[in-house]
C-alpha positions as CSV (number, residue, x, y, z in Angstrom):
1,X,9.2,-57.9,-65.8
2,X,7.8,-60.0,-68.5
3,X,11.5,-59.9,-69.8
4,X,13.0,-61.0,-66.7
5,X,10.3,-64.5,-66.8
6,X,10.9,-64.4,-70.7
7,X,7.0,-64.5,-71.5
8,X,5.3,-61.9,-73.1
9,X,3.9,-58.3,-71.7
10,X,0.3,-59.5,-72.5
11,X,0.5,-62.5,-71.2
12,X,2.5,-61.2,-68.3
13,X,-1.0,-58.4,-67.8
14,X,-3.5,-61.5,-67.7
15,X,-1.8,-64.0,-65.6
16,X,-1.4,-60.9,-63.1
17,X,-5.2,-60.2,-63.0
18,X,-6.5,-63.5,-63.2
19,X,-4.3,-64.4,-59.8
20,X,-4.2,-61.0,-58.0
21,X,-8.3,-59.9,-59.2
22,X,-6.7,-56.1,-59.9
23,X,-4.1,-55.3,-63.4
24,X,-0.1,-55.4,-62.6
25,X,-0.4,-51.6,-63.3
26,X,-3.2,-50.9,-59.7
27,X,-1.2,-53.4,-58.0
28,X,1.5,-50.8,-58.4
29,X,-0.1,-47.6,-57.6
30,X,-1.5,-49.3,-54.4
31,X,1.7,-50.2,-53.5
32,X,3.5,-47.0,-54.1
33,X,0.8,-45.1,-52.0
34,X,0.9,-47.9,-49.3
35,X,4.4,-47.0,-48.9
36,X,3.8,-43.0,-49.6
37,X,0.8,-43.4,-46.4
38,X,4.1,-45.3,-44.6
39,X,6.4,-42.3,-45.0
40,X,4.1,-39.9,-44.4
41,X,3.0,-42.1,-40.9
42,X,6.3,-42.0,-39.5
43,X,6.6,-38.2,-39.5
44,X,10.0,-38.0,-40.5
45,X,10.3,-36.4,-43.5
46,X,8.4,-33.6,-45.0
47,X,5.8,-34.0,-47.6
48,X,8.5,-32.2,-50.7
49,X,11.0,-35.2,-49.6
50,X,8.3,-37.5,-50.0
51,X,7.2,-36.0,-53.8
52,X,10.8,-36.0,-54.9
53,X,11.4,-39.7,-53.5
54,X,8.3,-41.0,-55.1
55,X,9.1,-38.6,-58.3
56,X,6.4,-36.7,-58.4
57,X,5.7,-33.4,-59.8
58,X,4.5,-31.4,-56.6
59,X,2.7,-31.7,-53.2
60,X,-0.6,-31.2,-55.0
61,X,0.1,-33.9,-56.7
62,X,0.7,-36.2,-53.1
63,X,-2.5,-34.7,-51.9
64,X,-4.1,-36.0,-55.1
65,X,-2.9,-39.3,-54.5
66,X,-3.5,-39.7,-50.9
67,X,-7.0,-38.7,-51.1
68,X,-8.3,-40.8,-53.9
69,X,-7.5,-44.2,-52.0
């Protein structure tokens, strides 16, 4: 990203926090579990599909995630 805006990956990290209050990197884990809570709302898939679309190693894993937000 910090490519893409052609600043630098530090600079990109404290500009982040300083305007969203969390790091680029927990924006981006709450975001991928908002949208792993999403998939696993709708009932549609089974929990491996969800684990290999989100690339994770195994449901363990999901549970993991789901549980400590």
């Amino acid at each position: 990203m910090a490519e893409h805006f052609n600043i630098a990956n530090d600079y990109l990290g404290i500009y982040f926090k300083r305007q969203a209050g969390i790091t680029l990197r927990e924006y981006i884990q709450n975001y991928r579990n908002t949208l792993i809570r999403q998939r696993i709302a709708t009932g549609r898939v089974t929990l491996k599909e969800i684990v290999a679309e989100f690339g994770l190693t195994d449901v363990s894993h999901l549970n993991k995630i789901i549980h400590k937000t």
